[in-house]
BADO-362301 format. One line per 10 residues: number of its first residue (from 1); their letters; for each residue x, y, z of N, C-alpha, C. Coordinates in steps of 0.02 Angstrom, whole numbers. Atoms other than C-alpha are relative to their C-alpha. Layout:
N
NUM = A = X:Y:Z:X:Y:Z:X:Y:Z ~ ...
***
This chain:
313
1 = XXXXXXXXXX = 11:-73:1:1023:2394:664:-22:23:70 ~ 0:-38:-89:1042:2502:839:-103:43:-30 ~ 73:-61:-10:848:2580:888:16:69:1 ~ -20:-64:14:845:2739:861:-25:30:62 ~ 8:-22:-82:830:2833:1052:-28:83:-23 ~ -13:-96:10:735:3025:1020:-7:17:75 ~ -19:-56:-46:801:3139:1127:-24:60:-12 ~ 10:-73:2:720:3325:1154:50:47:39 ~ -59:-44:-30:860:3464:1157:-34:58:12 ~ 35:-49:15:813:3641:1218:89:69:8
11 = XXXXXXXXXX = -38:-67:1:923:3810:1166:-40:40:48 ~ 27:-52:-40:872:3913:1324:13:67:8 ~ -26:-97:17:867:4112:1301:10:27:63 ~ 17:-43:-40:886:4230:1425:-15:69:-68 ~ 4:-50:41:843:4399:1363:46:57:-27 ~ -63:-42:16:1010:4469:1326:15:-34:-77 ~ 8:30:50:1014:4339:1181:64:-62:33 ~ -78:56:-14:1141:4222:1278:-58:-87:8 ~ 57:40:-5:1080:4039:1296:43:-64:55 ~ -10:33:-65:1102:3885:1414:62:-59:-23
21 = XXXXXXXXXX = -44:95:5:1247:3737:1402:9:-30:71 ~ -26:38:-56:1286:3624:1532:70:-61:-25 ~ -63:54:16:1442:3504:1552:-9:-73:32 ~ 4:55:-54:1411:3315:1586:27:-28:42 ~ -14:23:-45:1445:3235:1722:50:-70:-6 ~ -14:60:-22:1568:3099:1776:-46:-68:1 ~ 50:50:-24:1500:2920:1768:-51:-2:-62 ~ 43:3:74:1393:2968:1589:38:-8:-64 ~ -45:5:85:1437:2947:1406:30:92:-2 ~ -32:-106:1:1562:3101:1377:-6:29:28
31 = XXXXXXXXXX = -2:-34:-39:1588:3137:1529:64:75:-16 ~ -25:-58:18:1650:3329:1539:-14:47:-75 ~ 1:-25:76:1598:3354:1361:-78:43:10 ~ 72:-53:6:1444:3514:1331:-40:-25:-48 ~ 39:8:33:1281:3503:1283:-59:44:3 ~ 49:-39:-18:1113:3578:1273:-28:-38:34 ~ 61:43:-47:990:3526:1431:-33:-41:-52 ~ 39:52:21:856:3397:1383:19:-78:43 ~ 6:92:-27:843:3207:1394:-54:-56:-33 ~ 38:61:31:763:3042:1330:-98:4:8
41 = XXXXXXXXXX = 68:13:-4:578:3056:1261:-15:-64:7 ~ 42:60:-42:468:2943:1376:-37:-59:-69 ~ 65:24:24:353:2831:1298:-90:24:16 ~ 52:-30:-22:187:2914:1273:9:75:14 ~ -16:-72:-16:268:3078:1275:16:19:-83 ~ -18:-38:44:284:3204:1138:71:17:2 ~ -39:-43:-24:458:3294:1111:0:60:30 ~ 15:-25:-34:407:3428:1161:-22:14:76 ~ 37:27:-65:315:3364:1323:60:-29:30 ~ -27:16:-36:465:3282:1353:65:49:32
51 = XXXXXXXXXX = -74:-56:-7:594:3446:1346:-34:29:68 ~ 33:-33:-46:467:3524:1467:10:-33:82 ~ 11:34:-37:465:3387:1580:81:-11:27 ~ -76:-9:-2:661:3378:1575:50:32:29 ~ -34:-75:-35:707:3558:1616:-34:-5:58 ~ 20:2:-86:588:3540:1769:51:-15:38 ~ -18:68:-33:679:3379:1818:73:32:16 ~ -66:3:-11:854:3429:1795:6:98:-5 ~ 13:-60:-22:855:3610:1807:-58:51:38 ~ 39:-20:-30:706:3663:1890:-59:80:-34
61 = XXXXXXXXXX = 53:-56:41:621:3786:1748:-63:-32:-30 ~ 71:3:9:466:3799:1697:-15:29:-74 ~ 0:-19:65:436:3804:1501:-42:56:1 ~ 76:-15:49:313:3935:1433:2:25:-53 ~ 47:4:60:335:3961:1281:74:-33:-28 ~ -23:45:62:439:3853:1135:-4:1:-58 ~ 25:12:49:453:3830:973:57:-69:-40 ~ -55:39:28:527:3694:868:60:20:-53 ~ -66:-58:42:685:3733:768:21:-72:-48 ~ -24:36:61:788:3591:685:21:-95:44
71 = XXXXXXXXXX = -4:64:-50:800:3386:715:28:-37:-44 ~ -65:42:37:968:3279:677:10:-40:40 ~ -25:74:-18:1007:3104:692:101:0:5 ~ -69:21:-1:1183:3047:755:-3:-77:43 ~ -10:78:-17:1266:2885:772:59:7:70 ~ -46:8:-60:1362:2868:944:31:-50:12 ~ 8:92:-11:1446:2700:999:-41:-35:29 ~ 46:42:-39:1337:2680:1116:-89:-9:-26 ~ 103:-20:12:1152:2740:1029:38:37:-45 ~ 3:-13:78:1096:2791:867:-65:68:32
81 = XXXXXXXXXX = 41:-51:-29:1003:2956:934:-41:46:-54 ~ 24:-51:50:874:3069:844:-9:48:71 ~ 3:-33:-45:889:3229:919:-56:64:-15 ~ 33:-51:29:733:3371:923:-13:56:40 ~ -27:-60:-31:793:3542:951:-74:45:15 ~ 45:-28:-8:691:3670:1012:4:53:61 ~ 7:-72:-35:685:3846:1071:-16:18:37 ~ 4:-19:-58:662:3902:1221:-23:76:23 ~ 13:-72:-23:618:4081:1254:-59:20:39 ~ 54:-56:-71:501:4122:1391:-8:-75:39
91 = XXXXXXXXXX = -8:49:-53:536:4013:1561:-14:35:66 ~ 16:-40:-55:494:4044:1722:69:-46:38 ~ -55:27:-54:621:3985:1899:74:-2:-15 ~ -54:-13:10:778:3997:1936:34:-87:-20 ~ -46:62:25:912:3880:1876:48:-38:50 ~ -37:42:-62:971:3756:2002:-10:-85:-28 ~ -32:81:43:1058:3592:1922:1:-31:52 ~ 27:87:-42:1015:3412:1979:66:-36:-45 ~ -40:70:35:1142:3324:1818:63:19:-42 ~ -47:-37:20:1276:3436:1768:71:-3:38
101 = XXXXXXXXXX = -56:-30:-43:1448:3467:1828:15:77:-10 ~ 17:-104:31:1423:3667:1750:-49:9:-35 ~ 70:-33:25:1304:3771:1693:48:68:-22 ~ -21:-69:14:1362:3920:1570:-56:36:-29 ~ 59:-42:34:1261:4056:1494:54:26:-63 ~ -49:-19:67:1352:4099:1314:-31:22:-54 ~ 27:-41:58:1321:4203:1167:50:-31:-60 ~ -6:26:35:1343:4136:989:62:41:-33 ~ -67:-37:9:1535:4158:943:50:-4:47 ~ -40:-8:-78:1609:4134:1114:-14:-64:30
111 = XXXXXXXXXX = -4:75:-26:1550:3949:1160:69:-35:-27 ~ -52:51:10:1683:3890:1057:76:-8:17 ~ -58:-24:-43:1815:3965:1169:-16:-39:74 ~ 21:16:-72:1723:3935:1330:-30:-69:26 ~ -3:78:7:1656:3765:1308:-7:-39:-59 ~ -28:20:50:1750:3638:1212:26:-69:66 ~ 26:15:60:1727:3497:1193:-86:-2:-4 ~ 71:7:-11:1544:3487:1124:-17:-68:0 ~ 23:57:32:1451:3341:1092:11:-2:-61 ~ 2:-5:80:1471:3280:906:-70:1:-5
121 = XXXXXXXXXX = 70:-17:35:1270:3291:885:-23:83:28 ~ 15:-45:-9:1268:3450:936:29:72:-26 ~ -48:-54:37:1417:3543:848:-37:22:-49 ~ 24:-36:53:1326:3574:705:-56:53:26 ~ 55:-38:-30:1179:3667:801:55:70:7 ~ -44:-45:-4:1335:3793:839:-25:44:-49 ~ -16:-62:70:1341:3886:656:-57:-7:22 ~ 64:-4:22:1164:3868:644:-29:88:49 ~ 30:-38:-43:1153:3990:794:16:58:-7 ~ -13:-77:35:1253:4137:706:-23:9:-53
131 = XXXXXXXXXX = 37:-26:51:1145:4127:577:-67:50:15 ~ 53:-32:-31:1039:4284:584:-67:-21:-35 ~ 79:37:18:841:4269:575:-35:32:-76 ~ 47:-48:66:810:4402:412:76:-33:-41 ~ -64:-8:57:901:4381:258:-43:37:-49 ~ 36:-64:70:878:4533:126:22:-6:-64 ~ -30:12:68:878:4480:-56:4:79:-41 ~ -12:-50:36:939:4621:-171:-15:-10:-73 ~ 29:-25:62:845:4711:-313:19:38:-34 ~ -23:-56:21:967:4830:-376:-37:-14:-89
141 = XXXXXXXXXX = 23:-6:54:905:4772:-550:-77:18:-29 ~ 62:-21:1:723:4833:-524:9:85:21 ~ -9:-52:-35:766:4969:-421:48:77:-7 ~ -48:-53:25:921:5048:-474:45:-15:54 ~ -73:32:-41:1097:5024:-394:-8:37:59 ~ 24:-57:-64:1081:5189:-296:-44:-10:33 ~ 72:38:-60:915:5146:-212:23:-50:33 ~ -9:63:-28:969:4980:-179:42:2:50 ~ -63:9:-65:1131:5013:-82:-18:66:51 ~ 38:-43:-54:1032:5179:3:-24:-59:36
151 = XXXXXXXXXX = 53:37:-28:911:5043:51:50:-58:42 ~ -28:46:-36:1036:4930:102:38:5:72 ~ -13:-34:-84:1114:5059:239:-35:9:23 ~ 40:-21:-54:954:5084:320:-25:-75:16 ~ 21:63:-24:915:4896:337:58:-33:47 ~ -74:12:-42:1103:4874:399:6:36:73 ~ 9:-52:-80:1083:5000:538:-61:-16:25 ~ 37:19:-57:933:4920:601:4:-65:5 ~ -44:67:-15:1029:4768:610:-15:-61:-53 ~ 6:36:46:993:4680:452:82:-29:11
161 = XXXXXXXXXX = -59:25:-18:1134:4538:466:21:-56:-48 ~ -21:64:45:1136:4416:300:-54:25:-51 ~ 11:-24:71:1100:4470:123:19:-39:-46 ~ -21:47:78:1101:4379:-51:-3:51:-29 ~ -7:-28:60:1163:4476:-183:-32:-54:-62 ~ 20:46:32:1050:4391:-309:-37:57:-85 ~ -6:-52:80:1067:4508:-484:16:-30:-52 ~ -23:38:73:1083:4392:-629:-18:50:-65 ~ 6:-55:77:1003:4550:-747:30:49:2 ~ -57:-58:3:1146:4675:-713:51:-26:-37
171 = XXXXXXXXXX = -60:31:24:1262:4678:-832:72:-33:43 ~ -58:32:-41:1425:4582:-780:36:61:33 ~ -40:-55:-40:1532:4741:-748:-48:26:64 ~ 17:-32:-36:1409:4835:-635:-31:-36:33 ~ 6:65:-63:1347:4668:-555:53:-3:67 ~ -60:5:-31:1525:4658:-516:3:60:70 ~ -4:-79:-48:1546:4839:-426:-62:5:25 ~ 69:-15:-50:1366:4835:-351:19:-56:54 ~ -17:56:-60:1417:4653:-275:67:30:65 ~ -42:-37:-52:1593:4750:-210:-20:28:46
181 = XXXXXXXXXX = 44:-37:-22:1493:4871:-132:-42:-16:74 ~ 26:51:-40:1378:4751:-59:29:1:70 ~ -15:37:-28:1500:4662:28:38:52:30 ~ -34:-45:-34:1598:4813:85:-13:16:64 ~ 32:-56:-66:1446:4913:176:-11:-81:33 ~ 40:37:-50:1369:4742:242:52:-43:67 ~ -58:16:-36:1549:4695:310:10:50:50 ~ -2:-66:-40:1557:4863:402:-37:-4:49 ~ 49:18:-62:1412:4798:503:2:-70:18 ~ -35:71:-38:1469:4618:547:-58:-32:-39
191 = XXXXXXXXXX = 49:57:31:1350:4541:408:22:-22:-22 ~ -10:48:66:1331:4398:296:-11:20:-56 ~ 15:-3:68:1359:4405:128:8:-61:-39 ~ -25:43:18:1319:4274:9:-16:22:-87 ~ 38:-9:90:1287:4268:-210:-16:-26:-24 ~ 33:43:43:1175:4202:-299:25:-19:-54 ~ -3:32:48:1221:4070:-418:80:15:-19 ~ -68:-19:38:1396:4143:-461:60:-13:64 ~ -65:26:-79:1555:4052:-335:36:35:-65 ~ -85:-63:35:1692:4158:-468:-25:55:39
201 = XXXXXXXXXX = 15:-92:-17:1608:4328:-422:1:0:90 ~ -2:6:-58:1590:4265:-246:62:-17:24 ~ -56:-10:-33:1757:4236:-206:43:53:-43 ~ -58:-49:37:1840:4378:-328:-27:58:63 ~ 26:-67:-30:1733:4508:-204:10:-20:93 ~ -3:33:-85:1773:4412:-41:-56:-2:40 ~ 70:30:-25:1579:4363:-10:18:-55:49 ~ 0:39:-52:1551:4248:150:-22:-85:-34 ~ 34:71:12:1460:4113:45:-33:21:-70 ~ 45:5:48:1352:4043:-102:-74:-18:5
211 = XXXXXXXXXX = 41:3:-11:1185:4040:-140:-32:-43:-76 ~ 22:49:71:1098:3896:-265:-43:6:-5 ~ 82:4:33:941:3911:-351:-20:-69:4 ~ 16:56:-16:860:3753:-341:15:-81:-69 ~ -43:18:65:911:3693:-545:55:-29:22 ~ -67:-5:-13:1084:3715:-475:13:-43:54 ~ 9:40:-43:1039:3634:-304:-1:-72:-4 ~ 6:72:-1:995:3460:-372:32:-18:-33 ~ -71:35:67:1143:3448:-514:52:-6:63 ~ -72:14:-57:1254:3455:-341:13:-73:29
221 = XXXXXXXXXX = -12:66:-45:1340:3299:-273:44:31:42 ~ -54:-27:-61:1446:3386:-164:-12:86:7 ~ -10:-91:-24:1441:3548:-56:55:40:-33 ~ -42:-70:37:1519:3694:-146:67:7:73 ~ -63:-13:-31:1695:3746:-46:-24:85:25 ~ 37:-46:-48:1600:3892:52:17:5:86 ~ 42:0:-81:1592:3959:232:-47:-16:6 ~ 68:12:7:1409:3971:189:-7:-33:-54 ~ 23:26:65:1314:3882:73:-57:-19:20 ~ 78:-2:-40:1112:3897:71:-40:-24:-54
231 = XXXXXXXXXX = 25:41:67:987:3835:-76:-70:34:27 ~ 76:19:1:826:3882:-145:-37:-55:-11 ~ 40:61:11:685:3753:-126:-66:23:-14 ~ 67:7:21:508:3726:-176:-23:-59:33 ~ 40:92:-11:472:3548:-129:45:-33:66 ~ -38:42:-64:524:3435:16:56:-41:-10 ~ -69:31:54:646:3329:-128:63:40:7 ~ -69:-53:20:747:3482:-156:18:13:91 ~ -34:-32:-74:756:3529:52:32:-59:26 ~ -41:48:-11:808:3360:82:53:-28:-43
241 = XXXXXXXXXX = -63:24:23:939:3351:-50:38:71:38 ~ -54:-35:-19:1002:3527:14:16:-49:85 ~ -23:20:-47:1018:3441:191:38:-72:-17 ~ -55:31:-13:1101:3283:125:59:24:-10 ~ -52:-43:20:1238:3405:68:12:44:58 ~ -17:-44:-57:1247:3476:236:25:80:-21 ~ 3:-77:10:1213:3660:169:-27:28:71 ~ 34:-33:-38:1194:3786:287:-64:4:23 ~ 98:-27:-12:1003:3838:269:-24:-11:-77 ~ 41:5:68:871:3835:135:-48:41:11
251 = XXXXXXXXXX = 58:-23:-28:755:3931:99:-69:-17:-42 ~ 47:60:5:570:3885:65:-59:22:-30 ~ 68:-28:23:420:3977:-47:2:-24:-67 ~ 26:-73:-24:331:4040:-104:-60:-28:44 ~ 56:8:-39:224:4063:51:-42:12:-14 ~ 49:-34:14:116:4186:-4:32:30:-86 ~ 9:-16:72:59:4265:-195:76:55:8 ~ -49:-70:-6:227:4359:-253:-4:54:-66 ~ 23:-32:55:217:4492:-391:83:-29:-33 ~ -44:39:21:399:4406:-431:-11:-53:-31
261 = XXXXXXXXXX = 28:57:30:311:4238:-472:-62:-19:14 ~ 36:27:-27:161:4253:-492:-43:-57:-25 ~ 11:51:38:123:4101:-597:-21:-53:50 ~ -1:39:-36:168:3998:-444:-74:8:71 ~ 62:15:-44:25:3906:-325:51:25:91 ~ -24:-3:-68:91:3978:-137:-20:-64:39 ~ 10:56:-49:121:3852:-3:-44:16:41 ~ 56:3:-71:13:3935:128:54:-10:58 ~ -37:40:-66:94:3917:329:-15:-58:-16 ~ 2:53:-15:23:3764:325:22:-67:-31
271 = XXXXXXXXXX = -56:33:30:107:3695:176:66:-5:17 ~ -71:-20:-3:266:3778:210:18:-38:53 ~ -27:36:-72:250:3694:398:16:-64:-20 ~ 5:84:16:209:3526:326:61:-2:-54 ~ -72:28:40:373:3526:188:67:25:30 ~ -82:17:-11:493:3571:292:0:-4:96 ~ -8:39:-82:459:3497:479:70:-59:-10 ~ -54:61:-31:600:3381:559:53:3:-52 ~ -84:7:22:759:3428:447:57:32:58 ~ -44:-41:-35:911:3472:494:29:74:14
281 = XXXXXXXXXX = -11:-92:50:937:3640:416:-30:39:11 ~ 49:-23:3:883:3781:448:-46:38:-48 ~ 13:-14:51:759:3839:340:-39:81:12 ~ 28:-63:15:685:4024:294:-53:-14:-26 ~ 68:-20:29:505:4068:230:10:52:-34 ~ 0:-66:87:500:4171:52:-58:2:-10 ~ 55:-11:64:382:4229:-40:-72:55:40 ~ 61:-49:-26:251:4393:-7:28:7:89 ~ -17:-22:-83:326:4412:175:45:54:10 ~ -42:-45:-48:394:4540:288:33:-5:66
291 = XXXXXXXXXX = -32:-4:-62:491:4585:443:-79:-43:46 ~ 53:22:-58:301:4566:540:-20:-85:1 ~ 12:87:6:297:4380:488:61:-52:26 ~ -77:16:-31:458:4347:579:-43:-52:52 ~ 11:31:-44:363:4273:733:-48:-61:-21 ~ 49:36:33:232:4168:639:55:-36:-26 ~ -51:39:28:378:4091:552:38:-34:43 ~ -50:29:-58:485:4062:705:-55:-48:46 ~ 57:53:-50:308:3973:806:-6:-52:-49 ~ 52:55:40:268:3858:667:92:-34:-20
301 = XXXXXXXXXX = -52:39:21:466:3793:653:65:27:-38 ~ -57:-22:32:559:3917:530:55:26:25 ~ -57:-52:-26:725:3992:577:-12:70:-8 ~ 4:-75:12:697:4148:505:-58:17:-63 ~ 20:-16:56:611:4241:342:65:29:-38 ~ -25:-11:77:690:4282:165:-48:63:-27 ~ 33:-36:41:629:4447:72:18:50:-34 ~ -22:-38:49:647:4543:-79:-40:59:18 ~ 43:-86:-10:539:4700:-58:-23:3:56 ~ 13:-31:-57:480:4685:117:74:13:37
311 = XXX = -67:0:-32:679:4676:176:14:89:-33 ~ -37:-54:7:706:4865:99:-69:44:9 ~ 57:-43:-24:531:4936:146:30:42:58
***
C-alpha cells in the first residue's frame, strides 16, 4: 500500500470573483497539465501552514485570511495523494511565479475552455465552484403559491442562484405548475433548480437536479442520473454515504432550534464543524439560519447555507 502524501491546495480570489490556476512545468508529473497553487505538507506543518508557506515560496503572496473548503484523496501512478483545499480570499503581494509555466486568472464556467487539461484530483473541485453559496428551500405549502413565487423574484434579483423545490404537501397538480413556474422564473436568472424527492416531476419540468432526503439517501447504491444531485444529512454516516456516491453537496442540520423540527437536538457550529470536516462534498448548514450566517459558515469549513424562511425574508 502507496503512503498517502497530503498536499494543501489553495482557490485564490481576486475580488472580481475570478481565481488562480497555474500550468505545470516541464520536467514534473503532468507536465503542461492545470492546477491550483499549493504543495507537499512538511512534516510538523499543518495544511494550512503549509498552503501559506507555499504561495510565499512559489508565488510570492502573502496569506491573510483562509478558510477550509473540501479534502479528496486521489490515486496517481506515481502517489496516492490526499488533497486539502482551501480558500483563499484576502492576500497581500503581487504574483510573480517561481514553478509554473502560466499563471491564469478564470471565472467559474470558462476554465474549461481556457485551461484543459486539469489534473484528475482536481476536476472535480471544478463543479463544486459553480455551485452558488445560498440555496432557498421553498414553502409554497405554508405560505401560499402566490407569496412564494412573489418571494422567489425578490430573492432571484438579489442574486439568489440554487433553489429546492421541496413541496411534498401540495397537491400533485399544483405541485406540478408551482414546480413549472419555479423552474421557469429561476431559469430566467441563470439559477439552479433542483426537487425534492421526486426525479419524474424533475425531469417532466426540466429541473437541473435531485434532491434526497436522507431515508432516500441511504436506500441509494448508485447516484441518481442528474446534473445535480445533493442529500439531506443529519449524521456523519449519512454525509459520508452521500460522498461515496459522489453527489454534488449535502446539506447538514439542524444547526440551530427550527420551528420546522422542533423535536430535533441542534448540532450547534461546533457540532456541525466537527460532522462534516475533511469530506469531499460540499456541504451547506440548515436549520434556524440566515443570509447573515453565510460568513460563520464559510470560516468554520461550510460551502454555503440552506434556508427555508430566512431565504424569502
Amino acid at each position: 500500500m502507496r503512503k498517502v502524501v497530503d498536499v494543501a491546495a489553495g482557490v485564490i480570489y481576486q475580488e472580481d470573483g475570478s481565481f488562480l490556476l497555474g500550468q505545470r512545468a516541464p520536467g514534473t508529473f503532468y507536465p503542461g497539465y492545470w492546477e491550483f497553487p499549493g504543495g507537499k505538507v512538511e512534516a510538523g506543518e499543518t495544511p494550512a501552514q503549509a498552503l501559506c508557506r507555499e504561495l510565499d515560496e512559489e508565488l510570492g503572496l502573502r496569506v491573510l485570511k483562509l478558510r477550509p473548503w473540501l479534502m479528496r484523496e486521489h490515486l496517481y501512478e506515481h502517489a496516492h495523494v490526499r488533497l486539502h483545499f482551501f480558500e483563499v480570499t484576502e492576500w497581500s503581494g503581487a504574483v510573480n511565479d517561481h514553478v509554473h509555466s502560466a499563471l491564469k486568472w478564470v471565472v467559474a464556467g470558462t476554465m474549461e475552455q481556457e485551461c484543459t487539461p486539469m489534473l484528475p484530483a482536481n476536476g472535480p473541485i471544478l463543479k463544486a465552484l459553480h455551485l452558488p453559496r445560498r440555496m432557498g428551500i421553498t414553502q409554497a405549502a405554508d405560505i401560499g403559491i402566490e407569496t412564494q413565487l412573489a418571494r422567489l423574484d425578490g430573492a432571484l434579483d438579489r442574486g439568489l442562484g440554487l433553489v429546492q423545490i421541496r413541496e411534498s404537501a401540495l397537491p400533485s397538480d399544483e405541485r406540478r405548475r408551482f414546480a413549472v413556474e419555479v423552474v421557469r422564473r429561476a431559469h430566467a436568472h441563470g439559477a439552479i433548480v433542483v426537487v425534492g424527492d421526486d426525479a419524474e416531476l424533475a425531469r417532466a419540468i426540466g429541473a437541473d437536479g435531485l434532491h434526497l432526503p436522507a431515508a432516500r439517501l441511504m436506500s441509494c447504491e448508485e447516484r441518481p442520473d442528474f446534473a445535480w444531485v445533493g442529500a439531506s444529512c443529519h449524521c456523519r454516516d449519512e454525509l459520508l454515504h452521500a460522498a461515496r456516491l459522489e453527489l454534488d453537496y449535502a446539506l447538514l442540520g439542524s444547526v440551530m432550534p427550527t420551528l420546522s423540527h422542533p423535536e430535533r437536538t441542534p448540532l450547534g457550529w461546533e457540532g456541525f464543524a466537527r460532522e462534516m470536516q475533511s469530506l469531499p462534498i460540499p456541504v451547506f448548514a440548515l436549520g434556524g439560519l440566515g443570509w447573515g450566517d453565510l460568513e460563520h459558515a464559510r470560516n468554520i469549513g461550510a460551502h454555503g447555507v440552506a434556508a427555508i424562511r430566512g431565504a424569502w425574508a
